[in-house]
Each structure stands twice: as structure tokens, then as C-alpha cells.
C-alpha angles and dihedrals in degrees: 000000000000120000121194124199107181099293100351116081113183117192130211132198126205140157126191149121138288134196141178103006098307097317094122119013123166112187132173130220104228102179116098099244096061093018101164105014101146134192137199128188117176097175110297101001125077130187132191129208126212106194086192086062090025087221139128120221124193106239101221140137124009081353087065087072097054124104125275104239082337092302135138084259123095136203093237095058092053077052089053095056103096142047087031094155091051093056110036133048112221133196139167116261107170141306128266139182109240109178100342085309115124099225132183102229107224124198110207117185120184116253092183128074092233097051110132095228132018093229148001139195121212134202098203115193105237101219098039105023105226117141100241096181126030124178118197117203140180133240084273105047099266120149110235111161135023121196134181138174135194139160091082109203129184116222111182111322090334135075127216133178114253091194123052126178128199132195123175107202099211099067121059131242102004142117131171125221125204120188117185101202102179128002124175128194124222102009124161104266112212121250111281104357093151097064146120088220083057085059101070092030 
């Protein structure tokens, strides 16, 4: 993960498991400036481990729309991962060219109350179905978010994007970069990964 503040980019480097569409995830933090940060999310709940305090704390409330590591990404938005039929309404609205890729253009407007953003546009390729734009906007209109992704992959008979950016348009000189350099399906996860115990192992 890079993360660019006007002239400065830090990287970060992380490695973990995920399972059930974003419902549990447990990554590590592996660069030597944040070695052994750790993070948990089970559904609706995410906790954060310092190794220097050796402490957990439960990640909730204002602190949800900070950023994650200092990154575009919020914790709001890891919270928003699952369960994303069940919160927005979608419909097709047209179809649209984004860098030479033939794409169906999809409107989805929350129809839950905790739902992260009011309202989102996707550009959807229309051979491999990965979302390659998404704009995230606010109950006025406002842009909030913008999202691409590129380095398509197939793995097995699915394709998923390997490079993600993320700009939030209410801050100033920053982007957020997200490589995936190796990812692996069905693995044996290890007993119990997706812990609060894990957290202080």
C-alpha cells in the first residue's frame, strides 16, 4: 500500500486472510515501521492491535471515518465490504467506454441507514465483470470518493483486479495505492485466524 500526501509516499507492507465476502479478515502489518500492527474484522465489529502497548482497541464510532494507517481508506469503508445487496439498491443506468473497456454503467442508492455512502456510480467491465470505476457520493450530490482499479487477473473461471487507487476528494494532494502481489484461493486457513486471542499471538 502507498500512500501519497502531496510530496511524501509511505509504503506499507501486509499479508493476511480473508473469508466470506469481507465478513472476517486478519491482516498483518509486515514493514518495519508498523511490524506487527494487526487488524480483525468479524461482520460489524473491527479491532486493532498495537504490538508497542501491546493492546487492542475496538475500532467504533467517529473513530470508524478515520483513515485506515493514514490512508484514503477508511474504516468505515473495510466495515462497508459485506452484505452490499442488502444495503444498496442498484439499477442500469447506460453503458459507457473507460480506457478502451466496453463497461455497463450501474446507479446504487442506500436503502439502510448504515450504509457508508448514499450513493455510488459503477463502471462494470462487460466481459469480466469487475467494477473498474466507482464514484462515491454523498445525500447532496457531493463526490466523495473516487476508486479505480486496473491489472485484471484470472484466477480460475473469475477475474479480480490485482491494483486499486483511492482518492478521497475532500482532502488535498493525496491517493492511495493498493498491489496485490500474490493472492491464493482456498487455502487452509489456520484455527482460529479470525480471533481476538490471534491478535496478541
Amino acid at each position: 500500500m502507498f500512500i501519497k500526501k502531496g510530496d511524501k509516499i509511505l509504503e506499507k507492507e501486509y499479508r493476511g486472510y480473508g473469508q466470506a465476502e469481507g465478513e472476517k479478515f486478519f491482516i498483518t502489518f509486515t514493514n518495519s515501521e508498523d511490524l506487527g500492527v494487526k487488524y480483525l474484522k468479524i461482520e460489524n465489529e473491527l479491532w486493532i492491535y498495537f504490538p508497542d502497548a501491546d493492546d487492542v482497541m475496538k475500532i467504533s464510532g467517529h473513530m470508524l471515518r478515520q483513515g485506515m494507517m493514514g490512508s484514503d481508506i477508511s474504516y468505515e469503508d473495510l466495515m462497508d465490504l459485506d452484505k452490499f445487496e442488502e444495503k444498496y439498491n442498484s439499477e442500469l443506468i447506460g453503458e459507457d467506454t473507460l480506457n478502451d473497456s466496453f463497461c455497463y454503467r450501474i446507479k446504487t442508492t442506500a436503502k439502510t441507514d448504515d450504509a457508508t455512502y448514499y450513493s455510488r456510480e459503477l463502471w462494470v467491465e462487460k466481459n469480466t465483470f469487475v467494477v473498474l470505476k466507482m464514484n462515491l457520493y454523498a445525500k447532496s450530490g457531493r463526490l466523495l470518493k473516487e476508486i479505480n482499479q486496473t491489472d485484471l487477473q484470472k484466477f480460475d473461471d473469475k477475474y479480480y483486479a490485482l491494483k486499486m487507487t483511492i482518492r478521497d476528494m475532500r482532502k488535498k494532494e493525496t491517493l492511495t495505492t493498493v498491489e496485490l502481489i500474490e493472492i491464493k484461493f482456498d487455502v487452509n486457513v489456520p484455527e482460529n485466524t479470525f480471533t481476538k486471542q490471534n491478535l496478541y499471538r
